[in-house]
C-alpha positions in Angstrom: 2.6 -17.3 46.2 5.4 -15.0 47.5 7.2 -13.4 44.1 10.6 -11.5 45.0 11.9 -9.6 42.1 15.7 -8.5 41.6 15.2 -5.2 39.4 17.9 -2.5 39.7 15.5 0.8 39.8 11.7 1.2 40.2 9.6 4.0 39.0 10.3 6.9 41.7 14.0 6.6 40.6 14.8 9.3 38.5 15.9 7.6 35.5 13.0 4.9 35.4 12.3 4.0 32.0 10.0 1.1 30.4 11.5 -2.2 32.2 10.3 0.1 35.8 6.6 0.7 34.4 6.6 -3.2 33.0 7.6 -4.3 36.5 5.2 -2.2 38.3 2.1 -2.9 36.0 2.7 -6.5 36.5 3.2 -6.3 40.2 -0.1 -4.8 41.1 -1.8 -7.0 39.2 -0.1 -9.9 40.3 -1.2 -8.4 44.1 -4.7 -8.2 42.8 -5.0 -11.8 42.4 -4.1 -12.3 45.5 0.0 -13.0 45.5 2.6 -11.4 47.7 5.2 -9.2 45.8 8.7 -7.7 47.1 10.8 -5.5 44.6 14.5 -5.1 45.7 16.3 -2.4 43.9 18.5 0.2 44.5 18.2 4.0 45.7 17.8 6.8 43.3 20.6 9.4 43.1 20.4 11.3 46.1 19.6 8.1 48.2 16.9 9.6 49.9 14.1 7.5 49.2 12.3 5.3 51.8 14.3 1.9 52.1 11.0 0.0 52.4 7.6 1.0 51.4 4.5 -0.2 50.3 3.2 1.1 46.3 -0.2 0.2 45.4 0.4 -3.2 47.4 3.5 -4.1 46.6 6.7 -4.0 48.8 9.6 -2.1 47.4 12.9 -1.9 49.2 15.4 0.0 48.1 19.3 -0.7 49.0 22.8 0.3 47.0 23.4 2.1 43.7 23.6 1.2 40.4 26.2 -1.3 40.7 26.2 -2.3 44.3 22.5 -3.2 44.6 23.8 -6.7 42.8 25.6 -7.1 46.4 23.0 -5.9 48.3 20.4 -8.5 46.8 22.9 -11.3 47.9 23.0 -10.1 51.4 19.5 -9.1 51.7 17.9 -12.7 49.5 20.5 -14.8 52.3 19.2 -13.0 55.3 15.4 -11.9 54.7 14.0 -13.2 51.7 15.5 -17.0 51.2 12.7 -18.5 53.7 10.2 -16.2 52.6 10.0 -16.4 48.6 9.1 -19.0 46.8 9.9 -17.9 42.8 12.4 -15.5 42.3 12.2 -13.1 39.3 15.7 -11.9 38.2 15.0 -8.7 36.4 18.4 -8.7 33.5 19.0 -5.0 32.3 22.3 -5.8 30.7 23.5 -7.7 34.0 21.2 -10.1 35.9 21.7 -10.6 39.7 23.1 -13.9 39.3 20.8 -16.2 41.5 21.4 -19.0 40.0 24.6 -18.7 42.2 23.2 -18.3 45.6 19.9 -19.7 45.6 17.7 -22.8 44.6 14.4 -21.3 44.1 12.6 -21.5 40.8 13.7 -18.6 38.6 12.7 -16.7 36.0 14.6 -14.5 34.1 12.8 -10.9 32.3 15.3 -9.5 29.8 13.9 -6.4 28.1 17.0 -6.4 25.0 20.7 -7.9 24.9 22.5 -4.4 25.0 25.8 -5.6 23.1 27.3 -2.5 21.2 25.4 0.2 23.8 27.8 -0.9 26.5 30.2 0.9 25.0 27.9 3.9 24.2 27.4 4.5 27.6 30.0 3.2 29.6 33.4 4.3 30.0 36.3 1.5 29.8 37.3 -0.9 31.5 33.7 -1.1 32.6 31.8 -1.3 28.9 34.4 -4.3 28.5 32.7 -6.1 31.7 29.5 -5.5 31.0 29.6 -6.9 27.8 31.0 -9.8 28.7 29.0 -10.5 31.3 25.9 -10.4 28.9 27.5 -12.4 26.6 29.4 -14.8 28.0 28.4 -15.8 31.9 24.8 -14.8 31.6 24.7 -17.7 29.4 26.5 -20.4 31.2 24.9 -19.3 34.2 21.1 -19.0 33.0 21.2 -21.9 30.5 18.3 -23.9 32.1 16.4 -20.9 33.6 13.1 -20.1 32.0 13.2 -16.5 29.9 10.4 -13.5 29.4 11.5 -11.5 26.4 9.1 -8.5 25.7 9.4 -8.9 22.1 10.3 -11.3 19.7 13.4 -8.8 18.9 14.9 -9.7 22.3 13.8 -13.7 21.6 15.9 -13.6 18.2 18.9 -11.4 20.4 18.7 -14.5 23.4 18.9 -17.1 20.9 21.9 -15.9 19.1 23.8 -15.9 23.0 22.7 -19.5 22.8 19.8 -19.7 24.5 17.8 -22.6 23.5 14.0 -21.2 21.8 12.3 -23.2 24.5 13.3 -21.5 27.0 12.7 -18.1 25.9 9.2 -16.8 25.9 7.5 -13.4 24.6 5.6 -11.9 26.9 4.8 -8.5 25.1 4.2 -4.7 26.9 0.8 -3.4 27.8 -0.5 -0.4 27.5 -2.8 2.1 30.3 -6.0 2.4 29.1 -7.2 2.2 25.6 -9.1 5.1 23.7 -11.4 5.9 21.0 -10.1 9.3 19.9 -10.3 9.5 16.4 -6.6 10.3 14.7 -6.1 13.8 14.1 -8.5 15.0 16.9 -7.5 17.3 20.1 -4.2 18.2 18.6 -1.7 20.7 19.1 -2.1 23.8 16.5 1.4 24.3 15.6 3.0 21.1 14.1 4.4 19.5 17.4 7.2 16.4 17.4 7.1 14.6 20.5 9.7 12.5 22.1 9.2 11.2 25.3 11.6 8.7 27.6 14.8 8.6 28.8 18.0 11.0 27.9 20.8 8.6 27.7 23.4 8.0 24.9 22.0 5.2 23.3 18.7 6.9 22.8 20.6 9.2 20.4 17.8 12.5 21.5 20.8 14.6 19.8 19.6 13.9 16.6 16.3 15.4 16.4 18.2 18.6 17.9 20.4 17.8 14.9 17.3 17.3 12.4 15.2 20.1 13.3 17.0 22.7 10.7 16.4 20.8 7.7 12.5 20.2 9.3 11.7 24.0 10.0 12.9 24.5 6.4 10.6 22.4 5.3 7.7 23.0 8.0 8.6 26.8 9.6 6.1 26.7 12.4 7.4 23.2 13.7 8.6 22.6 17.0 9.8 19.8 19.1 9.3 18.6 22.6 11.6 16.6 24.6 10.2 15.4 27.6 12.4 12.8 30.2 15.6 12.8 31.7 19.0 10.9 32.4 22.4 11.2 31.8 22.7 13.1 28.5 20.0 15.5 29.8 22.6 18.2 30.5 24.2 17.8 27.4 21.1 17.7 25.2 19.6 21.1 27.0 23.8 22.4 26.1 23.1 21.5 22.3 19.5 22.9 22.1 20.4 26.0 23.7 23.2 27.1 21.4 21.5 26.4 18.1 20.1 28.5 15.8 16.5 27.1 16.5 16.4 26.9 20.4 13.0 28.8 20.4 11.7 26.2 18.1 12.5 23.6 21.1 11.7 22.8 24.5 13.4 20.4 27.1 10.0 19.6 29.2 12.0 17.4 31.6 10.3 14.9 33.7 6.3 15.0 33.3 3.7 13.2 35.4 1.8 10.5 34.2 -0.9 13.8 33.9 1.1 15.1 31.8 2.8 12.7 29.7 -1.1 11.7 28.3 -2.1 15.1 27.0 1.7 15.1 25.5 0.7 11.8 23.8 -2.4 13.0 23.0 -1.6 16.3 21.6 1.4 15.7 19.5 1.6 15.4 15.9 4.4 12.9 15.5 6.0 10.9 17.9 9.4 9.8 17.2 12.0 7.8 18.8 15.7 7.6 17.3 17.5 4.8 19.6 20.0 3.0 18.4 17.8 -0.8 20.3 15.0 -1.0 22.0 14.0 -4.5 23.2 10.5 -2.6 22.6 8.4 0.8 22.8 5.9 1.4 25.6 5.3 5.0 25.1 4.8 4.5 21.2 2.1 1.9 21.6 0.8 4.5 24.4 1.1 7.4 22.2 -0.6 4.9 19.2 -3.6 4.6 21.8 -4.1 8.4 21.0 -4.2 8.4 17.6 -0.6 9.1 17.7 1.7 7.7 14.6 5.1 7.4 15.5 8.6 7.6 13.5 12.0 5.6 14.8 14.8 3.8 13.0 14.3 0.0 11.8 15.9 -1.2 14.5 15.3 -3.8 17.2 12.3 -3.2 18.8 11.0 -0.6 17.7 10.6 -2.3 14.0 8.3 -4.7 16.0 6.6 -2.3 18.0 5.6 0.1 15.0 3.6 -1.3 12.0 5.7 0.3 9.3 3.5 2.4 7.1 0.5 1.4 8.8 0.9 2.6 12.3 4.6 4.3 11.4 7.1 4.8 9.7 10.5 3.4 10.1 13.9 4.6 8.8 17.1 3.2 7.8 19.5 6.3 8.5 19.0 10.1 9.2 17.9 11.5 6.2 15.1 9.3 5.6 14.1 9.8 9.7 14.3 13.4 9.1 11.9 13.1 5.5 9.4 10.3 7.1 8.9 13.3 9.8 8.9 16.2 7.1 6.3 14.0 5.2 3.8 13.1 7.9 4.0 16.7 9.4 2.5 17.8 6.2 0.2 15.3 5.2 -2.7 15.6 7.3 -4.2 12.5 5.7 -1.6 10.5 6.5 -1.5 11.1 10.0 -5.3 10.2 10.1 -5.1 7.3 8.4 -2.0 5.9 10.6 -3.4 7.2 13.7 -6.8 5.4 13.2 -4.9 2.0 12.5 -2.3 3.2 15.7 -5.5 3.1 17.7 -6.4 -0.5 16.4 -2.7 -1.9 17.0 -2.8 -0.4 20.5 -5.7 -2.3 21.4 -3.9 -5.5 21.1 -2.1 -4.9 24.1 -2.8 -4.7 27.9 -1.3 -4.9 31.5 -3.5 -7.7 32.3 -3.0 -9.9 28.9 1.1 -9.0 29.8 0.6 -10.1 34.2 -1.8 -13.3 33.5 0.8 -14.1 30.8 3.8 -13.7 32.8 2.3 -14.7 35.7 1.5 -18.4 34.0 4.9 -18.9 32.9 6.1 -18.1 36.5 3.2 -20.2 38.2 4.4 -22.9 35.8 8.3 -23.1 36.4 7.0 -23.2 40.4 4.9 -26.4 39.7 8.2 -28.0 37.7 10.2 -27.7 40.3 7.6 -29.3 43.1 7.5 -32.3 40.9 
């Protein structure tokens, strides 16, 4: 079967995030059983990545930015990929590529969370006011009928209340690289070490551990956070870490390897995550796999993906974030106890369980529409 898949970044761009390691994971796999897969996306910032390559078997061509790759996947489906594919797999990150409109192929839509008030955290007017409509009003007229992947029953609850009908929408849940049997506690930094790990953007509100981290070191002196990712608030986070008070007690890592970002996982103390939505939380189940507990607000996603007091510990608002991390920074029992059922819960999840699952529900909407 030939899968083409409408995504609008893939992991060598410089902001990739979760929905670019979910697409890749799935993609080799679904190579490995012997399908043909094409990503189109768009560039990364500087534009100078190869326009077509071949990653670990799958075919990854790379045209437009971050709003013009929508036009380019028109142009390019109508003249190279119409006769060649035969499901399509229209990857929404807040705005889908709208192939129900230019194309007849079965279609599967992957929508990672409904974005709704984070259009206008990060975008300026009047294009915050399209995107959210967009999402909430012609992504469902247009997708009605088109079977749905949510990664978490979050996003299933999110789709539903746009009108999507619950039959169409099913979860097909993260995986996780590798699973270990580190016992909690083990191989761990010295000094008291809060990890966060992901992308730098507004919504993912990293300003707030900068903000945190007085009332933390009062509490724990020798703590110290790391802040390892990029994106657009990068600049601005390094800006507000640098003038405070405590900027020797923090450390912008930047963008790590996949090297690197294991022995972060592994090493850390806490890991915490403070967005506002998630539709869920690769690196905490990846940080769980270490033995890692992890700390974020109730939100959605990330109150799926953490077992509260049992792999975690979610928070309703910033003091109690800033106490649940005070509180498992000290209690070293705690940690172990969380990070030996963090390992447990991590277990649950792989790339293979997440491709053969996806891969079904794809292999299925082809059959239906051969009938």
């Amino acid at each position: 079967m030939n899968i083409l898949i409408f995504h609008w970044r893939d992991t060598k761009h410089e902001w990739a995030g979760g929905s670019e390691i979910y697409i890749q994971e799935i993609s080799e796999r679904w190579v490995a059983s012997g399908h043909s897969v094409t990503i189109f996306c768009g560039q990364n910032l500087a534009g100078n990545m190869p326009g077509d390559e071949v990653q670990r078997g799958v075919r990854i061509i790379r045209k437009g930015g971050r709003f013009s790759v929508y036009v380019w996947a028109f142009y390019y489906y109508l003249s190279q990929f119409r006769t060649w594919c035969d499901v399509i797999v229209d990857a929404q990150n807040g705005i889908p590529f709208f192939t129900p409109l230019y194309s007849r192929k079965p279609k599967t839509v992957l929508v990672h969370h409904i974005h709704g008030h984070q259009f206008f955290v990060e975008l300026p007017f009047p294009f915050n006011i399209i995107g959210f409509c967009i999402e909430h009003y012609l992504f469902p007229l247009f997708y009605k009928k088109v079977r749905i992947i949510a990664v978490s029953q979050s996003t299933k609850h999110e789709l539903e209340k746009l009108g999507f009908s619950p039959d169409d929408v099913h979860v097909v849940y993260n995986g996780v690289t590798g699973h270990h049997s580190r016992k909690a506690d083990n191989q761990k930094f010295i000094t008291p070490t809060i990890l966060y790990l992901g992308r730098i953007k507004k919504y993912k509100r990293v300003d707030h551990l900068i903000e945190i981290m007085p009332e933390i070191v009062k509490q724990v002196p020798n703590a110290r956070l790391l802040i390892a990712g990029w994106g657009t608030e990068a600049s601005s986070v390094i800006d507000i870490s640098m003038r405070g008070a405590l900027r020797k007690k923090i450390r912008i890592i930047g963008p790590v390897s996949e090297k690197e970002k294991k022995y972060l996982l592994q090493k850390s103390w806490v890991f915490v995550n403070p967005s506002m939505n998630e539709g869920w939380g690769i690196s905490i189940i990846e940080a769980n796999s270490y033995g890692t507990p992890a700390i974020a607000y109730n939100v959605a996603g990330l109150s799926e993906s953490i077992r509260d007091k049992k792999t975690g510990l979610l928070a309703h608002d910033k003091h109690e974030f800033t106490q649940q991390i005070i509180h498992l920074l000290k209690d070293s029992s705690l940690r172990a106890s969380l990070g030996k059922e963090a390992i447990a819960w991590s277990h649950q999840f792989s790339w293979e369980k997440t491709a053969s699952e996806s891969l079904r529900l794809i292999t299925a909407q082809n059959k239906t529409a051969k009938v």
